[in-house]
Backbone atoms as SQL, in Angstrom:
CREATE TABLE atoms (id INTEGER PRIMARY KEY, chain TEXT, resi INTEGER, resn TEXT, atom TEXT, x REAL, y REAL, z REAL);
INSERT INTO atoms VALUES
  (1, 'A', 1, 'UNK', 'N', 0.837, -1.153, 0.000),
  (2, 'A', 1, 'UNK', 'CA', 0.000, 0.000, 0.000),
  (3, 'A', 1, 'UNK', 'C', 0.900, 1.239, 0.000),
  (4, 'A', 2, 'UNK', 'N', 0.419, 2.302, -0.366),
  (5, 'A', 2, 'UNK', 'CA', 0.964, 3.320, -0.535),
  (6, 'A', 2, 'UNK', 'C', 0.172, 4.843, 0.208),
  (7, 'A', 3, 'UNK', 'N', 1.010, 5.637, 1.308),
  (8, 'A', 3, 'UNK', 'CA', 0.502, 6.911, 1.713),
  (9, 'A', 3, 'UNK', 'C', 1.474, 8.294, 1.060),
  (10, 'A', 4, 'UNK', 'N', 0.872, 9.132, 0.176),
  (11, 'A', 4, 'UNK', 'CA', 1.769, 10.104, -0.192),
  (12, 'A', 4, 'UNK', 'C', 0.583, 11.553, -0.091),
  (13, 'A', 5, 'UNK', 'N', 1.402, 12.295, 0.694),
  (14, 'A', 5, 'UNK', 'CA', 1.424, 13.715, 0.962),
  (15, 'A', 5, 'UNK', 'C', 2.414, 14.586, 0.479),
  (16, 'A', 6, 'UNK', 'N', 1.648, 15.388, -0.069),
  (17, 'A', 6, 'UNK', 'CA', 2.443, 16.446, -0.872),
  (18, 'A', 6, 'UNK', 'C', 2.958, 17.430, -0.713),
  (19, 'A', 7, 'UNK', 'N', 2.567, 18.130, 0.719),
  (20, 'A', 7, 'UNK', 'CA', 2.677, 19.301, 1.410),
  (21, 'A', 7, 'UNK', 'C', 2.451, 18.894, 2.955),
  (22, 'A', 8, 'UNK', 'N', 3.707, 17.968, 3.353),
  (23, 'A', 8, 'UNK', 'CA', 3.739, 17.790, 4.887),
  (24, 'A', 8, 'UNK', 'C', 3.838, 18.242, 5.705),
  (25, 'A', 9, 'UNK', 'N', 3.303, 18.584, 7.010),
  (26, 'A', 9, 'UNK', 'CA', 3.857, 19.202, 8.010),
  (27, 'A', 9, 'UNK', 'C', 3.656, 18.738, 9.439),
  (28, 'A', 10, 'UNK', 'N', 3.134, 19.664, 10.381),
  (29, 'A', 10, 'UNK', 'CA', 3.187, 18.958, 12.119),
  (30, 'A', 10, 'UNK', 'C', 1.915, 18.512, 12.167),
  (31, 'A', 11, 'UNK', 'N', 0.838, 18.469, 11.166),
  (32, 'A', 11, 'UNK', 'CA', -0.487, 17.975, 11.655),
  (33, 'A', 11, 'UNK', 'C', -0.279, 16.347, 10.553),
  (34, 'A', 12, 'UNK', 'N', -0.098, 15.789, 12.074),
  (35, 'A', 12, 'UNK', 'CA', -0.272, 14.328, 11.506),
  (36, 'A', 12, 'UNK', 'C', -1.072, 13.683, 10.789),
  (37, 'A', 13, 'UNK', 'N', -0.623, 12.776, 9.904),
  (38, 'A', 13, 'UNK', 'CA', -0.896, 12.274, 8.713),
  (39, 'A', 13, 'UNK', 'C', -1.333, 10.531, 9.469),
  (40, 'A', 14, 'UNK', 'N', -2.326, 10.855, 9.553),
  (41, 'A', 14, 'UNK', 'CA', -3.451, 8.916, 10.003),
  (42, 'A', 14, 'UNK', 'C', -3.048, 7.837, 9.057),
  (43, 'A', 15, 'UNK', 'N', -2.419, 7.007, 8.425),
  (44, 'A', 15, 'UNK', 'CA', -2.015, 6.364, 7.835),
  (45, 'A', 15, 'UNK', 'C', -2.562, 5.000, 8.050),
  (46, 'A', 16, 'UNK', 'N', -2.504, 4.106, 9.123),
  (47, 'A', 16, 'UNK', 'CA', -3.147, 2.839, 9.329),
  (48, 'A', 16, 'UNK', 'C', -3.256, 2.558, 10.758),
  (49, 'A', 17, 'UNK', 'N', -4.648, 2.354, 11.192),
  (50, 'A', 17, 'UNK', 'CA', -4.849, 2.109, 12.624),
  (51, 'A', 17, 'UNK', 'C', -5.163, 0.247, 12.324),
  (52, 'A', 18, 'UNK', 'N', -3.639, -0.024, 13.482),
  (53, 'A', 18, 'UNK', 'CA', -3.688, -1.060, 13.041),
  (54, 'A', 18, 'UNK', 'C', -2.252, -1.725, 12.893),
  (55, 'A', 19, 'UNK', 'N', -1.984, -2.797, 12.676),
  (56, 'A', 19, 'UNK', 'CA', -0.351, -3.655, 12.890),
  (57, 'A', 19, 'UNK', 'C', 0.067, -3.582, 11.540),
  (58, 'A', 20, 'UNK', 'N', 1.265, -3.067, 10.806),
  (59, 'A', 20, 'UNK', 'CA', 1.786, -2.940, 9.684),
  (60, 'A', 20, 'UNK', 'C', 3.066, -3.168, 9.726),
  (61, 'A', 21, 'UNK', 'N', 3.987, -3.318, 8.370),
  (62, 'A', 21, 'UNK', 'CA', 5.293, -2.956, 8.072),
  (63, 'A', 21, 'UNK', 'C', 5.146, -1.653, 7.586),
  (64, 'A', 22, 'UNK', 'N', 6.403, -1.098, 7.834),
  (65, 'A', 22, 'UNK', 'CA', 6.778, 0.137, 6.893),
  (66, 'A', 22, 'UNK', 'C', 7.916, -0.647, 6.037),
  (67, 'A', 23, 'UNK', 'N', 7.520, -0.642, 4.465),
  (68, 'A', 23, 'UNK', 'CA', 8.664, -1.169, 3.635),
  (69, 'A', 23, 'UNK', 'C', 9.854, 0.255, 3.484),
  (70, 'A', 24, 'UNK', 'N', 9.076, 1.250, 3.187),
  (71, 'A', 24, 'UNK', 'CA', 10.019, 2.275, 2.490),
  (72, 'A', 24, 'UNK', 'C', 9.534, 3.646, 2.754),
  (73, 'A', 25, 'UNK', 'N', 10.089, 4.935, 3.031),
  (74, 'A', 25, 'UNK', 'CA', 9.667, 6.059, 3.082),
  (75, 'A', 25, 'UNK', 'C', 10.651, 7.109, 1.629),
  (76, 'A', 26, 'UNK', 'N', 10.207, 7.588, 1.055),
  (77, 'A', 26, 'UNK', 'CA', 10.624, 9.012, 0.608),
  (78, 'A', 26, 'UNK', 'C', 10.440, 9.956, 0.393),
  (79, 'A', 27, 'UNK', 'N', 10.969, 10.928, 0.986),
  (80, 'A', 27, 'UNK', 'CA', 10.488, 12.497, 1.226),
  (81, 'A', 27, 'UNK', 'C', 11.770, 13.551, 0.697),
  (82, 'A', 28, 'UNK', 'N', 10.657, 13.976, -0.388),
  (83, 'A', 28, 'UNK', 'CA', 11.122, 15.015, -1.560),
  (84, 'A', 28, 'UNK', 'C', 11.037, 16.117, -0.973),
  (85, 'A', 29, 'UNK', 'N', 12.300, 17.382, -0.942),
  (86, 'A', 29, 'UNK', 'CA', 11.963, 18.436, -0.002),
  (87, 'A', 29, 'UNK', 'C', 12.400, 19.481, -1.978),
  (88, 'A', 30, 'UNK', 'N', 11.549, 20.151, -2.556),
  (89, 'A', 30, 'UNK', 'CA', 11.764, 21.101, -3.783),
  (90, 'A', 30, 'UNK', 'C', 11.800, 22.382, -3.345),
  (91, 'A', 31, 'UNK', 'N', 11.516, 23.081, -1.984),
  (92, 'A', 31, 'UNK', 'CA', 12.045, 24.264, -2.149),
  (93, 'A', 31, 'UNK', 'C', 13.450, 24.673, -1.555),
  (94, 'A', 32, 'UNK', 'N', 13.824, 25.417, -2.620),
  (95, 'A', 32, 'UNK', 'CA', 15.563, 25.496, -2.416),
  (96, 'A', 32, 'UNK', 'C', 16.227, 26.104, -1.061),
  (97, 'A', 33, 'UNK', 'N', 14.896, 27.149, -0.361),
  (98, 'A', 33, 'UNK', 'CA', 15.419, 27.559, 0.830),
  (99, 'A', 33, 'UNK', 'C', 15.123, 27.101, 2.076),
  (100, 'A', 34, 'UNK', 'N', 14.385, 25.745, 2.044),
  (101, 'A', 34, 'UNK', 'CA', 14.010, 25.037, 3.309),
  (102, 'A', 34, 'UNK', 'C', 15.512, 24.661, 4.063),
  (103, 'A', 35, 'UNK', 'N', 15.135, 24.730, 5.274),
  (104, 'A', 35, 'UNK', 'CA', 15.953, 23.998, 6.349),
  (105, 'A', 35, 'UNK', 'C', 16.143, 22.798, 6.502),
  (106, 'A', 36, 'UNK', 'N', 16.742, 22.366, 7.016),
  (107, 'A', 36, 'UNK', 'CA', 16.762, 20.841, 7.832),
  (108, 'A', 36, 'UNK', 'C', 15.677, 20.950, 8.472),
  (109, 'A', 37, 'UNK', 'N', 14.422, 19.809, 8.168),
  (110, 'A', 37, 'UNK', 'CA', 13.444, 19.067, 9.062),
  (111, 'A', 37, 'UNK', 'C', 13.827, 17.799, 9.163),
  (112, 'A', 38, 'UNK', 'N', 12.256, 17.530, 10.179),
  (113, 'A', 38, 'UNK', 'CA', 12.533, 16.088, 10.748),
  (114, 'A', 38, 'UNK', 'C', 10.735, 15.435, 10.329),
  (115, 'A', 39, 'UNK', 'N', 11.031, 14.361, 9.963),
  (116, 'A', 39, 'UNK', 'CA', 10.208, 13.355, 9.465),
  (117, 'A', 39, 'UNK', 'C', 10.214, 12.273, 10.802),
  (118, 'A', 40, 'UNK', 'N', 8.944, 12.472, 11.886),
  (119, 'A', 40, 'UNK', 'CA', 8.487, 11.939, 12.598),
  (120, 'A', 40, 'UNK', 'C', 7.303, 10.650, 12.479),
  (121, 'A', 41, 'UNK', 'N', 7.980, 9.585, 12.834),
  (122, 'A', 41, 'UNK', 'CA', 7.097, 7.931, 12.300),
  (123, 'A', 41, 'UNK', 'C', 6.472, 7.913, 13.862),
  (124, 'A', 42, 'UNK', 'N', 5.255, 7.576, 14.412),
  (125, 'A', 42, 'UNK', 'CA', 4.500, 7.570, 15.269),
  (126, 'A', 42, 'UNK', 'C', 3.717, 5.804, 15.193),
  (127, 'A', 43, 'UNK', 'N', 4.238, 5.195, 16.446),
  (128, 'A', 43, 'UNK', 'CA', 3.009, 3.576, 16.396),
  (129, 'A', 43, 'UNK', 'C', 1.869, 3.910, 17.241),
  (130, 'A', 44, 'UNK', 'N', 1.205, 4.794, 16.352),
  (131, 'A', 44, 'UNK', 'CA', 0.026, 6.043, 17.247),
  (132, 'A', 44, 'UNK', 'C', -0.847, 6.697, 16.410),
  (133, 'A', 45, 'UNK', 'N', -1.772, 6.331, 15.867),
  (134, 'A', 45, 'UNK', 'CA', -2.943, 6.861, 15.150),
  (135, 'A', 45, 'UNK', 'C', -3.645, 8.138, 15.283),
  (136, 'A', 46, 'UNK', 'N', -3.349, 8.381, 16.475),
  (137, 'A', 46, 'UNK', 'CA', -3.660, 9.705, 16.566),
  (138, 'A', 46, 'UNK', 'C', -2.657, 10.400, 17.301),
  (139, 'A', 47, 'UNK', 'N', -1.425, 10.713, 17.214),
  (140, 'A', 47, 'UNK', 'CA', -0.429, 11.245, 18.364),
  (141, 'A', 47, 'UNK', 'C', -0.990, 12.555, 18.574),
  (142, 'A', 48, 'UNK', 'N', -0.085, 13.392, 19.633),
  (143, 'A', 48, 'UNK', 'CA', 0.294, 14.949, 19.797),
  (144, 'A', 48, 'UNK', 'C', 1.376, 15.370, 19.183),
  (145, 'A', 49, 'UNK', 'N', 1.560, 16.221, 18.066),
  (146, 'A', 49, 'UNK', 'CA', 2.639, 15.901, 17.857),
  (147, 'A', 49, 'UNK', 'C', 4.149, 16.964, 19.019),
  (148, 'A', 50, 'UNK', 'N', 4.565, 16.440, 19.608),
  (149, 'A', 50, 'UNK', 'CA', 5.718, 17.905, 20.486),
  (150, 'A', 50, 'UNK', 'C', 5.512, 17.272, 21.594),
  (151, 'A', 51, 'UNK', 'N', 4.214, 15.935, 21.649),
  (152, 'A', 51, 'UNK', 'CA', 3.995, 15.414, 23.150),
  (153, 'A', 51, 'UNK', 'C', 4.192, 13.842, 23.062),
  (154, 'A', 52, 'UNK', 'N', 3.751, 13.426, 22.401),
  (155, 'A', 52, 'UNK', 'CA', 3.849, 11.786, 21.685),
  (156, 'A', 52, 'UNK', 'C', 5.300, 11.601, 21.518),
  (157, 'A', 53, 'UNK', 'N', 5.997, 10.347, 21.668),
  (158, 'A', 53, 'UNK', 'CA', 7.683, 10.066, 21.487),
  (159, 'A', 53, 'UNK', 'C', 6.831, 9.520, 20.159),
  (160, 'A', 54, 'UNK', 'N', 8.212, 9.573, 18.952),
  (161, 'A', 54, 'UNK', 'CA', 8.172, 8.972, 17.660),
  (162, 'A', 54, 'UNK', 'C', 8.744, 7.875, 17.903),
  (163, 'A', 55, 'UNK', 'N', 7.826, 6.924, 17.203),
  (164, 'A', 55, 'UNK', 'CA', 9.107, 5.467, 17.413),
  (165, 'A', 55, 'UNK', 'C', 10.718, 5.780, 16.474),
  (166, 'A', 56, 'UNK', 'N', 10.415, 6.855, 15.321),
  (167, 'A', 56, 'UNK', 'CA', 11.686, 7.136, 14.940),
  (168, 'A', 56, 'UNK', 'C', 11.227, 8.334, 14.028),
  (169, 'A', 57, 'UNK', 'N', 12.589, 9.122, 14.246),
  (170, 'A', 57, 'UNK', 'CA', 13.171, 10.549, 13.970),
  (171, 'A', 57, 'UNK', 'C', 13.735, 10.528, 12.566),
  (172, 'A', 58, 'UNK', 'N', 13.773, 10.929, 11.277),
  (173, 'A', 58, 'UNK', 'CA', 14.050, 11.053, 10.040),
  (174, 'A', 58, 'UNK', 'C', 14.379, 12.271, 9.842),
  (175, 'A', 59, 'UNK', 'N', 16.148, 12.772, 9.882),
  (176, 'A', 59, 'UNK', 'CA', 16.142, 14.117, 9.157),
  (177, 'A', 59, 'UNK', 'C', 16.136, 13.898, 8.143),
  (178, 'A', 60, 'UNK', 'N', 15.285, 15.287, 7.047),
  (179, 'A', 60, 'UNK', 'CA', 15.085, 15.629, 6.015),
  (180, 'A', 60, 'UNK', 'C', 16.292, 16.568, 5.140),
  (181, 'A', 61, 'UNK', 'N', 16.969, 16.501, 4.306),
  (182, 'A', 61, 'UNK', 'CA', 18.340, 17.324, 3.989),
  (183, 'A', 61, 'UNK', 'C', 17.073, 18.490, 3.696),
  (184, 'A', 62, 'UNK', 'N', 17.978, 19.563, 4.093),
  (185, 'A', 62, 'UNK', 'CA', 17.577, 20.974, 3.676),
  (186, 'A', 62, 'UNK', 'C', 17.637, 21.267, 2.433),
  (187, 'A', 63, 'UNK', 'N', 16.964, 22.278, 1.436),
  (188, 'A', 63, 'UNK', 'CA', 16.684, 22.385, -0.018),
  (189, 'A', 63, 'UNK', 'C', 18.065, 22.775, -0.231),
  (190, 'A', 64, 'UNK', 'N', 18.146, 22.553, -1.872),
  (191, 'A', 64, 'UNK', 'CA', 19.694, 23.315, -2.269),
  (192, 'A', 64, 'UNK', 'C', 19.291, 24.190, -3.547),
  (193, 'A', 65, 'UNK', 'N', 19.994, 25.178, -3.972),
  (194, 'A', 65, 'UNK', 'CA', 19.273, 25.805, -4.704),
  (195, 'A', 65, 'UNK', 'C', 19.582, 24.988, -6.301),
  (196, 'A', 66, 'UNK', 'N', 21.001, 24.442, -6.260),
  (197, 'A', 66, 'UNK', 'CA', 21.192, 23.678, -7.539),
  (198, 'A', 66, 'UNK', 'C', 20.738, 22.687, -8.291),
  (199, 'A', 67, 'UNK', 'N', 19.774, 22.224, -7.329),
  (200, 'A', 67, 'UNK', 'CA', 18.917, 20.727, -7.257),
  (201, 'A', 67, 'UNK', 'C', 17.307, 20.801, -7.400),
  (202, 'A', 68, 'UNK', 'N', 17.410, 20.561, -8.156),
  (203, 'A', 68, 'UNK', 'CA', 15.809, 19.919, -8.164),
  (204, 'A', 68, 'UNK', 'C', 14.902, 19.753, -7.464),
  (205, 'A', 69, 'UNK', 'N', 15.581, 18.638, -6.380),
  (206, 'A', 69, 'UNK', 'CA', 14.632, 17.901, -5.457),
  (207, 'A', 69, 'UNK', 'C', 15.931, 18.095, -4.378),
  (208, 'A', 70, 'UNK', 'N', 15.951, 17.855, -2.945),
  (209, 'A', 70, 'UNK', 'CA', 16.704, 17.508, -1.824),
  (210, 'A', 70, 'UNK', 'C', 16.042, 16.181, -2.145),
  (211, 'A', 71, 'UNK', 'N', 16.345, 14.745, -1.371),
  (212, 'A', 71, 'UNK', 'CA', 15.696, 13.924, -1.512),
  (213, 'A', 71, 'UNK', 'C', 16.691, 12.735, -0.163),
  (214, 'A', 72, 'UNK', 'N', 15.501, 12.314, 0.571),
  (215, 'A', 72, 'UNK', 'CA', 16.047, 11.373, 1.774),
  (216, 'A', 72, 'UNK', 'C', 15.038, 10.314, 1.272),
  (217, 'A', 73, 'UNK', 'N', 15.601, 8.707, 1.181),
  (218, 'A', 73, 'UNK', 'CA', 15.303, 7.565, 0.963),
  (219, 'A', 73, 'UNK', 'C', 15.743, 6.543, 1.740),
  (220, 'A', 74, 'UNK', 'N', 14.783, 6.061, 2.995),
  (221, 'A', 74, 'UNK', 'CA', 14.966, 4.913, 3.508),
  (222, 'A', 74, 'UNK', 'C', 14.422, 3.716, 3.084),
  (223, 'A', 75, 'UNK', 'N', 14.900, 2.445, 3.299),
  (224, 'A', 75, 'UNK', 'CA', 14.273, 1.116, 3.219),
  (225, 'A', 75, 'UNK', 'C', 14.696, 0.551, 4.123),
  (226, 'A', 76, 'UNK', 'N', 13.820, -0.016, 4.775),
  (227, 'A', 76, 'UNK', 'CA', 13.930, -0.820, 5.792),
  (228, 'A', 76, 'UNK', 'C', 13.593, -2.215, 5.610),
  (229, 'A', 77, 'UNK', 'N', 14.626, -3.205, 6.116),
  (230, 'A', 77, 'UNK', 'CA', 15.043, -4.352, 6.305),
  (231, 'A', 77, 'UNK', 'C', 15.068, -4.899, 7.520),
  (232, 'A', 78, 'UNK', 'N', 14.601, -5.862, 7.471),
  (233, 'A', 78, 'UNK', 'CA', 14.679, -6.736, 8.636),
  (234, 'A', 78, 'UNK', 'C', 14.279, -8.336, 8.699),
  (235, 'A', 79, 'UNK', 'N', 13.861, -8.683, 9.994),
  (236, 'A', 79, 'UNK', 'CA', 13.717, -10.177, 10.357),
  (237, 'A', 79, 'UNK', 'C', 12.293, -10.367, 9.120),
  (238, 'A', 80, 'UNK', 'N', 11.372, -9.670, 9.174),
  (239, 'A', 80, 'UNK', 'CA', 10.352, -9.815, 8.998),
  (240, 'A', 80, 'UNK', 'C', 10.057, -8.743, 7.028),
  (241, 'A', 81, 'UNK', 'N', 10.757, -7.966, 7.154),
  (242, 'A', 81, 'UNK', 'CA', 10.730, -7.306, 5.940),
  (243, 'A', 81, 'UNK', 'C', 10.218, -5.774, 6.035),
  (244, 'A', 82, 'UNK', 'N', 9.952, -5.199, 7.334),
  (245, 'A', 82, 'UNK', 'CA', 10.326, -3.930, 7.150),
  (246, 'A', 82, 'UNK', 'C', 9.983, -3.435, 8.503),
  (247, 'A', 83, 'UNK', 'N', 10.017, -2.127, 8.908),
  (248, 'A', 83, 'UNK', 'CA', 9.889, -1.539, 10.447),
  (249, 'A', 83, 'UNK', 'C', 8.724, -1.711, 11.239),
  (250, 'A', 84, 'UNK', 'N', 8.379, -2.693, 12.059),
  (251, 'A', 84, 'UNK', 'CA', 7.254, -3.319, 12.540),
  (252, 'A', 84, 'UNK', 'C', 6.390, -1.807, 13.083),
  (253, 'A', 85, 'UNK', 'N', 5.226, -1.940, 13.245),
  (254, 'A', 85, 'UNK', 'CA', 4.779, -1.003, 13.966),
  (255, 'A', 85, 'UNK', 'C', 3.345, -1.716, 14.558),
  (256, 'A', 86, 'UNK', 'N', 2.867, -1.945, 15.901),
  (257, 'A', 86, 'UNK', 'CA', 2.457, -3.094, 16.099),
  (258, 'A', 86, 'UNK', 'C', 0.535, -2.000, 16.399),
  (259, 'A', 87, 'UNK', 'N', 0.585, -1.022, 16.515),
  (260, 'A', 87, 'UNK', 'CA', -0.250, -0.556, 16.722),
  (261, 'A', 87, 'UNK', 'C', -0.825, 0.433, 15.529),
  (262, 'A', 88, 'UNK', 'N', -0.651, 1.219, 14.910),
  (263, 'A', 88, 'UNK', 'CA', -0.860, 2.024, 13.965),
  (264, 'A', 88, 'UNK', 'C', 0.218, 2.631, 13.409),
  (265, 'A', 89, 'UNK', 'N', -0.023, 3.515, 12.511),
  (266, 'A', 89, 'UNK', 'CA', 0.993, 4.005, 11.564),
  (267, 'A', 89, 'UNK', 'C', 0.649, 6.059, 11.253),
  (268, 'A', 90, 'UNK', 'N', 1.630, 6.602, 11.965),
  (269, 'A', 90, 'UNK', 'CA', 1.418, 8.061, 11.328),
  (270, 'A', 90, 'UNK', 'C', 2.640, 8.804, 11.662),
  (271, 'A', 91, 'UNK', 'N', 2.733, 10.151, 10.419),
  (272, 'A', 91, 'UNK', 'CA', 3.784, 10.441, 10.369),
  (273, 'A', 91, 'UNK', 'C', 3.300, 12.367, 10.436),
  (274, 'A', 92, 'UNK', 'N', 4.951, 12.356, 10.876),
  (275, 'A', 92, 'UNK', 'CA', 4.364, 14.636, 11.022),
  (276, 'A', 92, 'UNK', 'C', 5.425, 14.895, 10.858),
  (277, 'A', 93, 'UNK', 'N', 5.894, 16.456, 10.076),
  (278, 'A', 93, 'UNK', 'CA', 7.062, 16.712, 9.452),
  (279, 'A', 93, 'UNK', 'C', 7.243, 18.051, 10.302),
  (280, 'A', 94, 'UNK', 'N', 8.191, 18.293, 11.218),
  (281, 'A', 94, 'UNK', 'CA', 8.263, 19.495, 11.718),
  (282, 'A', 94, 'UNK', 'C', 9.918, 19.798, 12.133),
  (283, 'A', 95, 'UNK', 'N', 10.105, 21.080, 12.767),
  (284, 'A', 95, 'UNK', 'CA', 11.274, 21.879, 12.316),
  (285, 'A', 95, 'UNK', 'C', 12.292, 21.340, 13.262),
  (286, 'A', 96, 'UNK', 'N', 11.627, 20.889, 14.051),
  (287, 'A', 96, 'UNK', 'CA', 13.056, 20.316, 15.396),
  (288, 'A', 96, 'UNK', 'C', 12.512, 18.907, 15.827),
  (289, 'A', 97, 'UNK', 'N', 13.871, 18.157, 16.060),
  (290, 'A', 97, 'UNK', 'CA', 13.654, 16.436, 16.078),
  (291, 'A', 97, 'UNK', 'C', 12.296, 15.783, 16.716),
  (292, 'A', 98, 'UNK', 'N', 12.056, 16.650, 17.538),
  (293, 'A', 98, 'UNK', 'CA', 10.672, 16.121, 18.852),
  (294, 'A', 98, 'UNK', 'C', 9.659, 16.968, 19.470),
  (295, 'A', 99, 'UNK', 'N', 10.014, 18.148, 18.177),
  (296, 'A', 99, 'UNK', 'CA', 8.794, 19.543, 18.078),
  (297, 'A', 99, 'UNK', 'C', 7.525, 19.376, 17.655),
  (298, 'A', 100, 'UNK', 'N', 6.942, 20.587, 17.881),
  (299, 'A', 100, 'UNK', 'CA', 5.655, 20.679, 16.674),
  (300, 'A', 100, 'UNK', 'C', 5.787, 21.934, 15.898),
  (301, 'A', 101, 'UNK', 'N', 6.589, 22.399, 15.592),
  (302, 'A', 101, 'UNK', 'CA', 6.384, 23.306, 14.853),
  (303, 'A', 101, 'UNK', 'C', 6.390, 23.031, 13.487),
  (304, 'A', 102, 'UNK', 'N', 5.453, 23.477, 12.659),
  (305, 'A', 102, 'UNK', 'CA', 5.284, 22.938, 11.029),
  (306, 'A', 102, 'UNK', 'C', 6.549, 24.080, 10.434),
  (307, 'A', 103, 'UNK', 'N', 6.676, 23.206, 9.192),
  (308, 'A', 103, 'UNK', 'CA', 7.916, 23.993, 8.227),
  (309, 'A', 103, 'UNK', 'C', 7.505, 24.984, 7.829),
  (310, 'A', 104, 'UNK', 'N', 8.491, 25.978, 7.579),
  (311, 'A', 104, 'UNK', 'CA', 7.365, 27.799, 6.697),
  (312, 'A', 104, 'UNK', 'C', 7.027, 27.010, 5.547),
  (313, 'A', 105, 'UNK', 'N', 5.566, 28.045, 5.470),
  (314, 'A', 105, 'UNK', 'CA', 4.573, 27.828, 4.423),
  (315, 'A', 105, 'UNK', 'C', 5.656, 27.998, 3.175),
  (316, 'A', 106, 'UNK', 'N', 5.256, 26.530, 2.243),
  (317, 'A', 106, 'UNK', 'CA', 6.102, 26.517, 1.072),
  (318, 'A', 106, 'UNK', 'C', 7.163, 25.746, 0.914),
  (319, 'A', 107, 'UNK', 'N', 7.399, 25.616, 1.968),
  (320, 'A', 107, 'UNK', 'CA', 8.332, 24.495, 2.153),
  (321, 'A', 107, 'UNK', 'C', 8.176, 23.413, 2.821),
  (322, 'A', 108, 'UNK', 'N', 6.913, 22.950, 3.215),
  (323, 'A', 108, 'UNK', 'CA', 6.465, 21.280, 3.078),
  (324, 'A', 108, 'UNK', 'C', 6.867, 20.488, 1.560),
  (325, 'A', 109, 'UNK', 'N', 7.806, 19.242, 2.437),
  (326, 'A', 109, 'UNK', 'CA', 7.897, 18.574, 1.837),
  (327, 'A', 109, 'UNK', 'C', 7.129, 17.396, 1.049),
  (328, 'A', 110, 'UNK', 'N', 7.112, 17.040, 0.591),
  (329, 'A', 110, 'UNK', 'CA', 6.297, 15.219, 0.019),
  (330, 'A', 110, 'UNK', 'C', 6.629, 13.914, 0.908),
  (331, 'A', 111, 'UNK', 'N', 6.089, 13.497, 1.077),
  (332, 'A', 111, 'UNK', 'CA', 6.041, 12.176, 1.830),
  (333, 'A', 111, 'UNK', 'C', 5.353, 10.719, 0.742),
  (334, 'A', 112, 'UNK', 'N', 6.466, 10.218, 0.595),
  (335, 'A', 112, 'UNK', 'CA', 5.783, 8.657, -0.120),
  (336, 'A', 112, 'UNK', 'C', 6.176, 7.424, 0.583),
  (337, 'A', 113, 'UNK', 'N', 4.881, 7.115, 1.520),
  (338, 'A', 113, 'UNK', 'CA', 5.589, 5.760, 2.424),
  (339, 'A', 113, 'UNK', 'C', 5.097, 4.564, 2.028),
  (340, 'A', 114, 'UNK', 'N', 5.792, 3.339, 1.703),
  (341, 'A', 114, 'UNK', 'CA', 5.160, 2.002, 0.884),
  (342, 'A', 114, 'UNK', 'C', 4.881, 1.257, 2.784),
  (343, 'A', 115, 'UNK', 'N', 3.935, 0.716, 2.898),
  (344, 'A', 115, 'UNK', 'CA', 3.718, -0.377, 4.073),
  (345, 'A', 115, 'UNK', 'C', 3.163, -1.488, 3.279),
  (346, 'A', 116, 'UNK', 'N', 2.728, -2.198, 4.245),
  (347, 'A', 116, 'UNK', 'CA', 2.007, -3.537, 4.619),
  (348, 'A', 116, 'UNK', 'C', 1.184, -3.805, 5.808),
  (349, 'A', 117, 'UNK', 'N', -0.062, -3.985, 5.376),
  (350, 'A', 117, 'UNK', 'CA', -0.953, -4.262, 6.209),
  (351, 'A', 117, 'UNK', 'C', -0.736, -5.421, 6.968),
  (352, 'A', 118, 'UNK', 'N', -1.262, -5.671, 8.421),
  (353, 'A', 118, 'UNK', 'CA', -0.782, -6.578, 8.817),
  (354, 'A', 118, 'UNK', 'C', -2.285, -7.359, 9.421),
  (355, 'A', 119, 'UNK', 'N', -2.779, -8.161, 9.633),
  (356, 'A', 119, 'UNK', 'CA', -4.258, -8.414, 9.956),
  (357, 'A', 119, 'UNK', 'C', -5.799, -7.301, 9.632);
């Protein structure tokens, strides 16, 4: 299955309530003057985001002006075939590792995460 957002930020993204893999995440950052963010994975369907712990922290490279795209690509591997998440699945893109502050307007990034449903 596939979740893609086009304009991410600190208001979390509901993805699957419910036991999944995460196979793969990639998050396209196109404007050239964005900062370093952080791409927050939540086993929490509905978190807070600045109050909820992420099961994991994803910096985002900051835009460049020579480039196209910035672009961060994980895949995850494992026993089972990708990052278990035993309760639900959601993600929030904001300016500091375990904040809520959303990115300046315009510079939300894209989010394309591949999972697997699990029951």
């Amino acid at each position: 299955m596939e979740s893609r957002t086009n304009t991410a930020n600190a208001t979390p993204v509901a993805v699957r309530n419910g036991k999944c893999f995460i196979k793969s995440i990639k998050v396209e950052q196109r404007a050239a003057a964005a900062a370093v963010l952080f791409l927050q994975i939540f086993n929490n369907f509905s978190p807070t985001v600045g109050t909820t712990t992420p099961r994991m922290v994803i910096p985002i490279p900051a835009g460049d002006a020579n480039l196209d795209v910035s672009l961060a690509k994980i895949e995850f591997q494992g026993k089972y075939g990708g990052l278990y998440l035993d309760t639900a699945f959601a993600y929030a893109v904001t300016t500091t590792y375990n904040g809520s502050t959303n990115p300046t307007a315009g510079q939300e990034p894209a989010v394309i995460a591949h999972y697997e449903n699990l029951g």
